[in-house]
C-alpha positions in Angstrom: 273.3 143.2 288.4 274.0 144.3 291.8 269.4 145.3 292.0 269.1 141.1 290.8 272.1 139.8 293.2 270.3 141.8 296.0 266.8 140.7 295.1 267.8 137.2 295.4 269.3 137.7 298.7 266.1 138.8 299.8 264.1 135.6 298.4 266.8 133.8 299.7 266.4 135.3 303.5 262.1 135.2 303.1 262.5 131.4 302.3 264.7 130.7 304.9 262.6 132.5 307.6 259.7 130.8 306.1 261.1 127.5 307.2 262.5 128.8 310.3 259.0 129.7 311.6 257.3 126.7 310.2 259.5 124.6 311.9 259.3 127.1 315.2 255.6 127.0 314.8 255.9 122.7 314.7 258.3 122.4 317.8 255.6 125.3 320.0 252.3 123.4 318.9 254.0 120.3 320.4 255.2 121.4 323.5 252.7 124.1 323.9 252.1 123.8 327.8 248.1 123.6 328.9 245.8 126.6 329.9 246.5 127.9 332.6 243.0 127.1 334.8 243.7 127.6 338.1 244.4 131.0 337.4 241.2 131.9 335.8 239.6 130.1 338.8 241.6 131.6 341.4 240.4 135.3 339.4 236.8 134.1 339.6 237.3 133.0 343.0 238.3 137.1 344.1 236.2 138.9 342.3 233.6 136.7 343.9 235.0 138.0 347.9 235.0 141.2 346.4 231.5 141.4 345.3 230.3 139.9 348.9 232.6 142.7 350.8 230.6 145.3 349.2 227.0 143.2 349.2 227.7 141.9 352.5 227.1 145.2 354.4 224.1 146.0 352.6 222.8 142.5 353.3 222.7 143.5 356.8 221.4 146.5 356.9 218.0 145.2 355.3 218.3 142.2 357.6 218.5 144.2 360.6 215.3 146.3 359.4 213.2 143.1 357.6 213.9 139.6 358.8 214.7 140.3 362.3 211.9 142.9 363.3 209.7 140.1 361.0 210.6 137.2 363.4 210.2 139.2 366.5 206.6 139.7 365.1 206.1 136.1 365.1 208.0 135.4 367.8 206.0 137.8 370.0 202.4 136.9 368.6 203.1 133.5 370.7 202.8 135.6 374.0 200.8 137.8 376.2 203.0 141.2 376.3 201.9 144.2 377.0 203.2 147.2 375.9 205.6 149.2 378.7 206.4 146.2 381.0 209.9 143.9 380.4 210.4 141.7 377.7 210.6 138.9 380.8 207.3 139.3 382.1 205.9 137.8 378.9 203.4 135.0 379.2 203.5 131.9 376.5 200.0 131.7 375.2 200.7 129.7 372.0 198.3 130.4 369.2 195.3 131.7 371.7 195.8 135.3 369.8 195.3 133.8 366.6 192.3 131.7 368.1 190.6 135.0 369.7 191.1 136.6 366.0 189.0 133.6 364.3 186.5 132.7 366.2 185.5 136.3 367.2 186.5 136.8 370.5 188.3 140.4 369.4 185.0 141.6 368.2 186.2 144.4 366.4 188.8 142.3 364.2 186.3 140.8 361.5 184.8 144.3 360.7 187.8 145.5 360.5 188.5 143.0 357.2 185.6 143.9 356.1 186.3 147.4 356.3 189.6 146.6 354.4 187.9 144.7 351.9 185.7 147.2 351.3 187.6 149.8 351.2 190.3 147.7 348.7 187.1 147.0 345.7 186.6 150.9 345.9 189.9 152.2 345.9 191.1 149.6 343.1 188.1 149.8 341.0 188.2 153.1 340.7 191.4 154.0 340.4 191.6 151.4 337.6 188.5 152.6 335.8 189.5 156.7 335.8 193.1 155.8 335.3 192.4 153.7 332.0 190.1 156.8 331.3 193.3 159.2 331.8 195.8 157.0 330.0 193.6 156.6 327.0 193.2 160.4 326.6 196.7 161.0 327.1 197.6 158.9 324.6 194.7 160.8 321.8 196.8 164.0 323.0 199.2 165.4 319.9 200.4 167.7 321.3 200.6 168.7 325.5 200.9 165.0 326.3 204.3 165.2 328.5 203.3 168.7 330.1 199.9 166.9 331.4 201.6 163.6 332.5 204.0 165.6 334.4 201.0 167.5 336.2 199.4 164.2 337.3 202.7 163.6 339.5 201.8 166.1 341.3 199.3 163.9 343.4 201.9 160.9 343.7 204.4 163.7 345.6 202.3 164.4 348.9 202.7 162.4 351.5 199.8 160.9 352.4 199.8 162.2 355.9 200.0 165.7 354.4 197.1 164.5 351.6 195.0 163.2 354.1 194.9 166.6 357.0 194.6 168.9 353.4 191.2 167.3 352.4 190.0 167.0 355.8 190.0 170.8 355.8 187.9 170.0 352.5 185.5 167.7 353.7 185.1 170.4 356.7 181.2 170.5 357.2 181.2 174.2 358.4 184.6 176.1 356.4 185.1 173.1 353.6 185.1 173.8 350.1 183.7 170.4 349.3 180.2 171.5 350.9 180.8 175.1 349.7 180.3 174.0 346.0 177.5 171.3 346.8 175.2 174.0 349.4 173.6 175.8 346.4 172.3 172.2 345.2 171.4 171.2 348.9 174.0 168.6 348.4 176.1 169.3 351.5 176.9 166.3 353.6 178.9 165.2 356.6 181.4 163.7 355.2 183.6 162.4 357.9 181.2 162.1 361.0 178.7 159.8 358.8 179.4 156.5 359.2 177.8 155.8 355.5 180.2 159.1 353.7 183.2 158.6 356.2 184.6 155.1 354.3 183.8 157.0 350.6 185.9 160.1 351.5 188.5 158.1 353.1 188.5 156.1 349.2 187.9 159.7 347.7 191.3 160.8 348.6 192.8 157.7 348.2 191.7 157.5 344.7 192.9 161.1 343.7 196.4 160.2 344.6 197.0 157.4 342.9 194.6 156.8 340.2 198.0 159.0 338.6 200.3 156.7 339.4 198.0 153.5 337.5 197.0 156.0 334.9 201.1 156.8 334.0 201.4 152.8 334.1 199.0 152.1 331.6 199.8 155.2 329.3 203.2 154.0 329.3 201.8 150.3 328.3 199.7 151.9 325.6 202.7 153.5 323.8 204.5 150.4 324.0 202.0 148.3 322.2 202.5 147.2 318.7 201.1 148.7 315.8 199.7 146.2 313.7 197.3 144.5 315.5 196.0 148.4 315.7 195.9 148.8 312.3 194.3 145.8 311.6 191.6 146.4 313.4 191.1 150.0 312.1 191.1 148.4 307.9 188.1 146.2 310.0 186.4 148.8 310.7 187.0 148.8 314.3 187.0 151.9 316.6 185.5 153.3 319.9 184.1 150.3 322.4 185.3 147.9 320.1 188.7 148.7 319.7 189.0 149.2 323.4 187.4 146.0 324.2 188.4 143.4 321.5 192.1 145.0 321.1 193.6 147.0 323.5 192.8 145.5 326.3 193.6 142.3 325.6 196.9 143.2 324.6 197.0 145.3 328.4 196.1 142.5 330.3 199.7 141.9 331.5 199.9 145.6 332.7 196.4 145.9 334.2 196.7 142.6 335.7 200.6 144.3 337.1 198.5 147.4 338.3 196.0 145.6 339.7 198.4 143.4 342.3 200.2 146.4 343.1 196.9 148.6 344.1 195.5 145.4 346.0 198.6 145.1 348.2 198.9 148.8 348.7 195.6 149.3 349.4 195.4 146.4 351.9 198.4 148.1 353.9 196.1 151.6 353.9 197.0 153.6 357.2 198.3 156.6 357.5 195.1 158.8 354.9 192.5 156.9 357.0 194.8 157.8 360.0 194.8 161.7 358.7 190.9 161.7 358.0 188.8 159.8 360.5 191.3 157.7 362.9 189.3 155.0 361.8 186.1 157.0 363.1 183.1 157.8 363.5 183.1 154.7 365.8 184.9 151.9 363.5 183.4 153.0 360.6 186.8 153.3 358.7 189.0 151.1 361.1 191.2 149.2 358.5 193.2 146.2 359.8 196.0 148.1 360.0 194.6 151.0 361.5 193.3 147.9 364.3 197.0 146.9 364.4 197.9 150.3 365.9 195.0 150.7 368.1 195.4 147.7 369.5 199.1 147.7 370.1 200.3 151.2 370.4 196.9 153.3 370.8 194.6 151.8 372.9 195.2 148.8 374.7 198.8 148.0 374.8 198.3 144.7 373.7 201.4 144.0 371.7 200.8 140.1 371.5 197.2 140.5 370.7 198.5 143.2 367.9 201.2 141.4 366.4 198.8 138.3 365.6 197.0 140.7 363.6 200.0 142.2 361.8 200.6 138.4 361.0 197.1 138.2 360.1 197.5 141.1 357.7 200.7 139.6 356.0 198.5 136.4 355.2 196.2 138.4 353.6 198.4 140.7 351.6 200.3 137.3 350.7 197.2 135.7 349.2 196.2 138.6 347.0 199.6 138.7 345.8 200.0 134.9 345.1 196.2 135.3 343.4 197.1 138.2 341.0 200.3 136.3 340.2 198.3 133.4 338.8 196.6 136.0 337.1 199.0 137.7 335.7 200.5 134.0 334.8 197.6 133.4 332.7 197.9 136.6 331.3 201.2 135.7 329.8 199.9 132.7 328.6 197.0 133.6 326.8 199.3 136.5 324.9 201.8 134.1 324.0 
């Protein structure tokens, strides 16, 4: 009796606190007050202030060493300055610098795009060609593949400066070891004091430290590729020259065309291994545009006004290539998807 009497009290108590929260639950949906927005905006509004705090400083910094040194460049191309006398004594010339570029008054700026031309269809030829050849037999490695992609770093790790002075002792006509292995052949050569050898040792060493760097990219890029199309092609019957050419290339064209912009613009800065080799020597044999840039501003002549409208000069053309591989690379996109 008393288990049954207490039993129903309980019921009793559920059914009443049943109602009691319905009708709770009722009286807060009506008068339930609206979000509360102009806190969440108010939030949004500091953590924004917060994040420009700590961006702001950095913002500056890279301003300080991009944008403003890059509008003094074009600032200064407008005058006749020369390097060593007060900003003041600069003389407004307008855009004769530029005109004295094109129409060949500087005689030695023309061959020197040329030059840099030149120089950019060997270096990125080739270091596309043997580092395709590299990543493709790293990636037939089974076994030893990491221990020899960690070896090709090696290259990527020297400064060019330091590159550069270590195969000039190399290419040494008398104490080289370049000349020591070709002298039994009668193959010896004077490789930086011939005009003809001078620009292919200059792309020599370029080539040998970074045809690692594209051939890392592309190995990469091969592991990531999908393996049906692959297999596909094998059940075909496809291997060798024809996998290579109907297959995996097409499905690297996004990286190569990646590689390709990247060794274009590098190689159109190329300074400091020419510097290390030749100093743009014998005559202007090797005399890139940015080599000229130096001569002409800091080297020989002084002429910082002269100078800067070939730095400009230099930007236009490293901005072309870019904007031209980007279209590429564009298409590239395209024709995968």
């Amino acid at each position: 009796m008393g288990g049954h009497a207490h039993a129903a009290s309980s019921a009793k108590k559920d059914t009443m606190a049943i109602r009691t929260t319905g009708g709770d639950t009722r009286n807060a949906g009506a008068a339930a007050p609206p979000p509360r927005l102009g806190f969440a905006r108010r939030s949004s509004l500091a953590h924004q202030q917060r994040a420009w705090v700590f961006t702001l400083p950095t913002i500056l910094i890279l301003a300080a060493i991009t944008v403003v040194p890059g509008l003094f460049l074009y600032y200064i191309s407008l005058f006749d300055y020369n390097l060593g006398q007060p900003l003041a004594s600069r003389r407004w010339v307008g855009l004769e610098n530029y005109w004295r570029l094109l129409s060949g008054q500087d005689t030695a700026f023309w061959p020197a795009v040329f030059t840099t031309l030149l120089f950019v269809a060997i270096t990125v030829s080739t270091t596309v060609i043997f580092g395709l050849i590299l990543a493709l037999a790293l990636d037939k490695l089974r076994r030893g593949a990491g221990f020899f992609a960690t070896l090709l770093i090696v290259p990527m790790v020297i400064t060019p400066v330091m590159a550069g002075l270590l195969w000039r002792l190399m290419f040494n006509n008398l104490l080289g070891v370049i000349n020591a292995f070709l002298a039994p052949f009668g193959l010896e050569q004077n490789w930086l004091g011939s005009p003809k050898f001078a620009i292919l040792s200059v792309s020599i060493v370029e080539g040998w430290q970074w045809t690692p760097f594209v051939a890392l990219i592309l190995y990469a890029g091969l592991r990531a590729l999908p393996e049906e199309p692959i297999e596909a092609a094998q059940l075909d019957g496809a291997s060798g020259w024809k996998m290579l050419r109907f297959v995996l290339l097409p499905m690297l064209r996004p990286i190569m065309g990646l590689v390709i912009a990247l060794r274009v613009i590098d190689s159109l800065k190329i300074f400091d291994t020419a510097f290390a080799l030749t100093q743009g020597g014998p005559g202007n044999a090797t005399e890139t545009l940015g080599l000229r840039v130096f001569h002409t501003g800091l080297y020989q002549t002084g002429l910082i006004g002269r100078a800067s409208a070939m730095a400009v000069m230099l930007l236009v053309l490293v901005t072309l290539s870019f904007r031209y591989v980007g279209k590429y690379l564009n298409r590239a996109e395209e024709m995968k998807g």
